[in-house]
C-alpha positions in Angstrom: 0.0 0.0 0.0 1.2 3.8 -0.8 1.3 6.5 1.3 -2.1 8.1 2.0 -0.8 11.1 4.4 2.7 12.3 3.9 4.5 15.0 5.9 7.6 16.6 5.3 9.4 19.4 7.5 6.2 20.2 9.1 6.7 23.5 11.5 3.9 24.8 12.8 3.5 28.3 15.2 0.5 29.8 16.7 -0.3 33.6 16.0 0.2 36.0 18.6 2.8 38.4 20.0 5.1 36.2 21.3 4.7 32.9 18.5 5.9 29.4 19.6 6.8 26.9 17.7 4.6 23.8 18.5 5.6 21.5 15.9 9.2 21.5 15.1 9.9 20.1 11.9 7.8 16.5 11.8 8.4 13.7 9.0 5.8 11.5 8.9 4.3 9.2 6.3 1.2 6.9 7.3 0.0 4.3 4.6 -3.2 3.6 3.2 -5.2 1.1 5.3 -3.3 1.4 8.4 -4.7 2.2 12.3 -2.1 4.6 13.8 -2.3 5.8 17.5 -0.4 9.3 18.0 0.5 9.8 21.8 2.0 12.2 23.9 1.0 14.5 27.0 -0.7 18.2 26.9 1.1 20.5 24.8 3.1 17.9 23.1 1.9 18.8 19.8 -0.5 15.9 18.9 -3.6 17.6 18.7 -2.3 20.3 16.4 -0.4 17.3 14.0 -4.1 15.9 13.5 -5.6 19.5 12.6 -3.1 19.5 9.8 -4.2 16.6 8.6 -7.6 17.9 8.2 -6.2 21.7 7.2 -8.2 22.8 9.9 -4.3 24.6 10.8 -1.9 25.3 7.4 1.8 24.8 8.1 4.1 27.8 8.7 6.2 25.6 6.5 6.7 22.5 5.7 4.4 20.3 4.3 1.3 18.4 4.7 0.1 16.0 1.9 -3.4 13.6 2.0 -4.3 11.2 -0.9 -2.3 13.4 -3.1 -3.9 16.9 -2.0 -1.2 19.5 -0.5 -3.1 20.8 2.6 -2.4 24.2 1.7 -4.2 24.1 -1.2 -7.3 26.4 -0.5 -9.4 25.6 -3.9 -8.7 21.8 -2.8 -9.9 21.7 0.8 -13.6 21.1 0.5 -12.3 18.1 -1.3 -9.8 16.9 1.1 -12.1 16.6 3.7 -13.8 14.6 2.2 -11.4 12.0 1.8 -9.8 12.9 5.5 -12.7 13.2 7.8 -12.4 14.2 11.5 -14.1 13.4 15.0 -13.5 15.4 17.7 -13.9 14.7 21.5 -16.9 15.9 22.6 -19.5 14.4 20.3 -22.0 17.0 21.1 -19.5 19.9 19.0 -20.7 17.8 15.7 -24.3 16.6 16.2 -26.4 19.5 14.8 -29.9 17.6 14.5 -32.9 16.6 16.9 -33.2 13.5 15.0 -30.1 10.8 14.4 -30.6 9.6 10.8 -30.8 13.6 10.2 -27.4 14.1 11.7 -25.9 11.4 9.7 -27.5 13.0 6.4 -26.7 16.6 7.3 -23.0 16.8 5.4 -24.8 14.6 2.4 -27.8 17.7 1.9 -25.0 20.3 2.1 -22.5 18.1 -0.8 -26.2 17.7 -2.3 -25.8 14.0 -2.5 -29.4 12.4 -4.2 -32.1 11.1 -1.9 -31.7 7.2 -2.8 -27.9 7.9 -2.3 -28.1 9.3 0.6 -30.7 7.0 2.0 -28.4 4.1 1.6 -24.7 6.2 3.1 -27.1 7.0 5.9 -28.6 3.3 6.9 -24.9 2.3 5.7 -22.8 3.8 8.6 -25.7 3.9 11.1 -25.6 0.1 10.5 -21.6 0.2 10.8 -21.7 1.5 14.5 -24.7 -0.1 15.4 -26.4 2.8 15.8 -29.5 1.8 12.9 -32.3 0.8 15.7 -31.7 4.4 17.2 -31.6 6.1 13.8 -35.1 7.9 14.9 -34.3 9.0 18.0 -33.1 12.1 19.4 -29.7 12.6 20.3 -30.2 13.7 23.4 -31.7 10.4 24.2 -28.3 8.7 23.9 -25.6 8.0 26.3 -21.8 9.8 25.6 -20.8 6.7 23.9 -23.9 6.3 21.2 -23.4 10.3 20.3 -19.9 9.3 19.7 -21.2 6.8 17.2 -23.8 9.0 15.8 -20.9 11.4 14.9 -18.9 8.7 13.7 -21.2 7.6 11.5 -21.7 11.3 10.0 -18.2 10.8 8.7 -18.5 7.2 7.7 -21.4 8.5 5.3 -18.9 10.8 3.5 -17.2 7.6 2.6 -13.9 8.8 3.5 -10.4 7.4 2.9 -9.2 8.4 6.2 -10.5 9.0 9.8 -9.0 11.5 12.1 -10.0 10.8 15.9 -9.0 13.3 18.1 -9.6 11.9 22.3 -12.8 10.8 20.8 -13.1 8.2 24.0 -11.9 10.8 26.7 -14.8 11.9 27.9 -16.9 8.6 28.0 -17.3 6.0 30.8 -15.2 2.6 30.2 -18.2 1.2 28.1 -18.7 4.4 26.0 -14.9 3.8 25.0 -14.8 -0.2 24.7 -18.3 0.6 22.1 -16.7 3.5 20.8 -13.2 1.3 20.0 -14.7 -1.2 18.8 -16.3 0.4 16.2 -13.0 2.2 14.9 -11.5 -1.4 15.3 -14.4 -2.5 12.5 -13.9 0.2 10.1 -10.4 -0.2 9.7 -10.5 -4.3 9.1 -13.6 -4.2 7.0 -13.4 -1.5 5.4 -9.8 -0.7 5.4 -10.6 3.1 6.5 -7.0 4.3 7.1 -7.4 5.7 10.8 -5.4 7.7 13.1 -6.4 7.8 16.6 -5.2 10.3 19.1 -5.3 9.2 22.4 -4.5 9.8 26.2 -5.3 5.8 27.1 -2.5 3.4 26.8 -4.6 0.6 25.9 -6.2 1.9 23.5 -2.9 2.7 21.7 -2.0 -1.2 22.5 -4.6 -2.4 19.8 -3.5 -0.2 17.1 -0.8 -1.4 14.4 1.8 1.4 15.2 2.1 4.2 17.7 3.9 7.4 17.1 4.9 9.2 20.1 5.4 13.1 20.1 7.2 15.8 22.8 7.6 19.0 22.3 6.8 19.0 19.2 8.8 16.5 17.7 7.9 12.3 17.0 10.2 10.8 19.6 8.7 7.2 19.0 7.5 5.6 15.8 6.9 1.6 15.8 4.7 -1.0 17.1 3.0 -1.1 20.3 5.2 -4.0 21.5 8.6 -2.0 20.2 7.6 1.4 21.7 6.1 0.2 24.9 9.0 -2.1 25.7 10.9 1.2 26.0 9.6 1.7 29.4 12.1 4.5 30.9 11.8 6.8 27.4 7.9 7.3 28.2 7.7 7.7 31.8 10.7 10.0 31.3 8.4 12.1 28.6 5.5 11.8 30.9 3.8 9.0 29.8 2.7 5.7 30.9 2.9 2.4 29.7 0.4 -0.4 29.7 -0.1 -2.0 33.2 0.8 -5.4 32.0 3.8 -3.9 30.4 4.8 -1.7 33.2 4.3 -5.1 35.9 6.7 -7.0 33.6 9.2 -4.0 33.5 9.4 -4.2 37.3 9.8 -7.4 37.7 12.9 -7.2 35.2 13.9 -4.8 37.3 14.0 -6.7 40.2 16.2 -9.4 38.2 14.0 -11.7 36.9 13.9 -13.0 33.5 10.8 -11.4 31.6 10.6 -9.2 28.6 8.9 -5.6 28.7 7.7 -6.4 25.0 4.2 -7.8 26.6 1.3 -5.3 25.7 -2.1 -7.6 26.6 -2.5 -9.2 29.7 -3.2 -12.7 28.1 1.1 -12.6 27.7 1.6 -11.2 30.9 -0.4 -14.5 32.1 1.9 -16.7 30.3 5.3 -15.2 30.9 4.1 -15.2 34.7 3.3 -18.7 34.6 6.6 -19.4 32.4 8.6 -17.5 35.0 6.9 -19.2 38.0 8.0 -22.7 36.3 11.4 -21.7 36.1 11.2 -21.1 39.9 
């Protein structure tokens, strides 16, 4: 697969009296069809890396290329986000109608997509996040997690190559995010939705194919979960944490016994427990 979002030299500063620099020169290429989680703590830069995806924010310089369309291309954008759409954290930002199925549709009116069309993107992605059953409801009916899904869905209906998610789960209950994950999870197997995921939760990160770490405006980390995670003292020392099955096996290693830190589910930290206690 080719790249679908490439980024060279990326710098990035905020108007104002005093500018400062929040990204500082990124290189990243993500390809088509793959589910990358972007980490790192407040003000590391993460949150404005995903905006340039979307060209919400333009590069001071540097630049910031999706399915072939240069961000700062202003006669292009209208057309990049619809190949690049983008969920934000609080789903209530994005839901702009009483009734569900006429959030999902509201973007398809505006592109003026026709009725039979749109009737089928609509059921389509309501179907995709299980959300179909509700699709006559009010939003204000649902819990965090099913307006996160409703606003997922929005986007799914624009049939877009790529999925920006920034925090979507932060401010849902542990069942909001394990429904909210799992549908993300679906999209990108099924339907081979490129997504990238930006996160504050560890294990989230620990089901996604790579993970690129940022601080201070720069990617410090860029592998799988098992390879970044495993380096334990990096993170921590950015102010980050690790899994707590990875950061359990870490200790122990610590305290001399034989177990790697390259264990990321707690189904492996089970069996290298039981291995370990064998040896004994």
């Amino acid at each position: 697969m080719g790249n679908i979002i490439e980024i060279k030299d990326l710098h990035f500063s905020y108007d104002g009296e005093n500018p400062v620099e929040v990204l500082k020169g990124v290189n990243l290429n993500i390809k088509e069809g793959e589910f990358v989680a972007v980490l790192g703590h407040n003000g590391s830069g993460k949150s404005t890396l995903a905006k340039h995806i979307n060209a919400i924010l333009i590069p001071t310089s540097g630049k910031v290329t999706v399915d072939g369309i240069c961000t700062s291309d202003e006669e292009k954008i209208f057309e990049l986000r619809q190949r690049a759409g983008m969920v934000f954290q609080n789903p209530d930002n994005q839901i702009v109608s009483s009734v569900v199925e006429e959030d999902v549709a509201f973007a398809l009116e505006n592109l003026g997509v026709p009725y039979d069309e749109m009737r089928k993107r609509v059921d389509d992605a309501l179907k995709a996040v299980n959300m179909y059953e509700y699709r006559l409801h009010s939003p204000a009916q649902l819990s965090g997690g099913q307006k996160q899904r409703i606003a997922i869905a929005g986007i799914i209906a624009m049939q877009p190559k790529c999925i920006i998610l920034d925090e979507p789960t932060a401010m849902l209950d542990p069942q909001g995010r394990r429904e909210v994950m799992a549908v993300i999870k679906k999209m990108n197997r099924e339907q081979g939705i490129t997504i990238v995921l930006i996160t504050h939760y560890m294990d989230e990160a620990a089901q996604c194919d790579r993970i690129v770490v940022m601080d201070k405006g720069n990617v410090v980390l860029d592998d799988t979960p098992r390879a970044v995670f495993s380096h334990v003292d990096k993170i921590k020392e950015i102010g980050l944490d690790v899994p707590q099955v990875t950061e359990l096996a870490w200790e122990l290693q610590k305290a001399g016994f034989d177990i790697s830190t390259e264990i990321i589910t707690e189904q492996e930290c089970v069996d290298a427990l039981v291995k370990l206690f064998d040896k004994e």
